[in-house]
C-alpha positions in Angstrom: 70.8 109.0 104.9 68.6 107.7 102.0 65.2 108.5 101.3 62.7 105.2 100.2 60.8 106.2 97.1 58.9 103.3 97.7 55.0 103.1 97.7 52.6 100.8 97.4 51.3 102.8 94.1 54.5 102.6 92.3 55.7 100.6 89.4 57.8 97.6 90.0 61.5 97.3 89.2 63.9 95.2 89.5 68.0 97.5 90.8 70.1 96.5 88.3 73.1 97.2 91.2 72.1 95.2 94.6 69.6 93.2 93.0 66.4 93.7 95.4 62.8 94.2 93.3 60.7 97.4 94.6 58.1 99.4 93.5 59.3 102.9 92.9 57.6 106.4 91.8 58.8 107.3 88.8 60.1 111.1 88.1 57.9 113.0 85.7 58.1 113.2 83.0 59.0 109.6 83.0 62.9 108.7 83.3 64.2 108.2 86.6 64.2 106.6 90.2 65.7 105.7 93.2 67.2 102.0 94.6 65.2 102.4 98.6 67.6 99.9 99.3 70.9 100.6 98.2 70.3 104.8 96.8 71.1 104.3 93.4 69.7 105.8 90.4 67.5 103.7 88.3 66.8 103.7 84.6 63.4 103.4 84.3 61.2 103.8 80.6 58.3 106.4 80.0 56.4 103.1 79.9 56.7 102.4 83.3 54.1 105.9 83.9 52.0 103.7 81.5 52.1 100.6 83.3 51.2 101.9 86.0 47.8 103.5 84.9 46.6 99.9 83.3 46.2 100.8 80.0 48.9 98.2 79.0 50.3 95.5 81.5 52.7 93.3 79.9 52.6 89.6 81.5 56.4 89.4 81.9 58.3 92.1 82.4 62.1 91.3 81.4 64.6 93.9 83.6 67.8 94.3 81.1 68.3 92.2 77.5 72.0 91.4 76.9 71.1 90.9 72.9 73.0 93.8 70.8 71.4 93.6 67.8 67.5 93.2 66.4 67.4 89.1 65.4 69.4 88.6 68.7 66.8 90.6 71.0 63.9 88.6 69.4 65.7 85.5 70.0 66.3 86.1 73.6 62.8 87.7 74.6 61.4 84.4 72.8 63.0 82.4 74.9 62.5 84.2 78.0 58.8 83.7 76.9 59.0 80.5 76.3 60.4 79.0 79.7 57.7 81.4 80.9 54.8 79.7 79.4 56.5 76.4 79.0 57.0 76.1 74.8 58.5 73.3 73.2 61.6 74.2 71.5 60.0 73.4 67.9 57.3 76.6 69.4 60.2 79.1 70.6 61.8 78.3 67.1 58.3 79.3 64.9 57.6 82.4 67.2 60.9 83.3 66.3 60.2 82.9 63.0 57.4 84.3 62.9 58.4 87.3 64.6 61.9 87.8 61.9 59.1 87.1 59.1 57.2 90.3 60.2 60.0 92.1 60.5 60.9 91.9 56.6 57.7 93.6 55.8 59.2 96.4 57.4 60.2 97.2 61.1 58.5 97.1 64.2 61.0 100.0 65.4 58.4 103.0 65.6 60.8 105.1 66.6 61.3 107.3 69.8 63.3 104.5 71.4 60.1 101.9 71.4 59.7 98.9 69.1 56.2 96.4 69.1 57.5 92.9 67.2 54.5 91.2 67.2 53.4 87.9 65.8 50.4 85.7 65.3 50.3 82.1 65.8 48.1 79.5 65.5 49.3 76.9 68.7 48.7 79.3 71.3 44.9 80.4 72.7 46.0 83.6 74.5 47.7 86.6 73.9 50.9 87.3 75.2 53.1 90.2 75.8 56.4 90.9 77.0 57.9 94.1 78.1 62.1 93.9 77.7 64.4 97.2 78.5 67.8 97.5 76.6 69.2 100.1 78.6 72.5 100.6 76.2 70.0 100.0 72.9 69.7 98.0 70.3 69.7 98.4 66.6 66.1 97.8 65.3 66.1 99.6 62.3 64.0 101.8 63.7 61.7 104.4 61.8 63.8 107.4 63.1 67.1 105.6 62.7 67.4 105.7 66.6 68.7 102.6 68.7 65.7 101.2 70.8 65.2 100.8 74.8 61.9 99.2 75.4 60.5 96.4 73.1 57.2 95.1 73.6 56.5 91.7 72.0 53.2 90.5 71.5 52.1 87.1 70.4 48.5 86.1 69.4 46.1 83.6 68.3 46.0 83.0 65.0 42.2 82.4 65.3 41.3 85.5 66.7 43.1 88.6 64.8 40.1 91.0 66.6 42.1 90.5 70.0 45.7 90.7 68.2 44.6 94.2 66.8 43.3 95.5 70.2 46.5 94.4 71.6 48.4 96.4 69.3 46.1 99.6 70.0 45.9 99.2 73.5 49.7 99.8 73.8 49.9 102.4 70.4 47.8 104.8 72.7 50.0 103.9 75.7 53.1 104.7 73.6 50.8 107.7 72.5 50.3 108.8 75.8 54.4 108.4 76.9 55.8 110.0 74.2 53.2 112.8 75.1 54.1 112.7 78.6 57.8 112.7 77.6 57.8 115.5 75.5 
């Protein structure tokens, strides 16, 4: 017999298994959960805690990357985001860019399994973030030489660098409050 951990409350994920979306409780600290419809154990991020207290809610929530490698997982999230909001190939191409550029100042891999690439542009009017689990990790070049699991991606206006920088600190304390919660 198998017991639902499904609420209303929960955070929302997707069983990588049987395939059916739920919204689970998380275990605590943040780590684990279980499938209500097929029982299986689900690997969820110390993130998801975060989500779920609306600190930081990413706009598209990406379930598992297949990319292996840094360049690769920016690539891929990019274009997820892009047939999200509807970019022009010549847009997903400078995002990418963008996002590789900021990465040779040094790496967005802050370490404890997280990484924040994050970009400014100037064709968009919004900010955007994206929220992509590598369950098996990827090689970031993280600060702690660690492979990552969760990689927030943010892109922004060019025009408006104030709401870029409070996107950035809105999920720092988030990632703040995980590893915290985590530790």
């Amino acid at each position: 017999m198998m017991t639902s951990t499904s609420t209303d409350d929960g955070f929302p994920i997707r069983c990588e298994i049987c395939g059916n979306s739920s919204i689970v409780n998380v275990s605590r600290p943040p780590g684990d959960s279980v499938c209500p419809a097929c029982g299986c154990f689900l690997w969820v991020t110390a993130l998801a805690e975060v989500t779920s207290q609306k600190s930081f809610v990413p706009d598209l929530r990406i379930a598992r990357l297949d990319a292996t490698n840094r360049d690769d997982s920016l690539r891929e999230i990019t274009m997820l985001i892009a047939n999200e909001l509807r970019w022009t190939m010549d847009q997903q191409n400078s995002f990418v860019d963008a996002l590789l550029k900021r990465e040779e100042l040094g790496s967005t891999g802050i370490g404890r399994g997280f990484a924040v690439p994050h970009a400014k542009i100037d064709w968009i009017n919004d900010c955007f973030a994206a929220m992509a689990l590598a369950p098996d990790g990827i090689a970031f070049n993280a600060l702690d030489g660690e492979p990552v699991h969760t990689i927030i991606t943010i892109a922004s206006p060019q025009s408006r660098p104030g709401d870029h920088l409070r996107l950035l600190e809105r999920v720092s304390r988030s990632l703040r409050w995980a590893r915290q919660s985590a530790a």
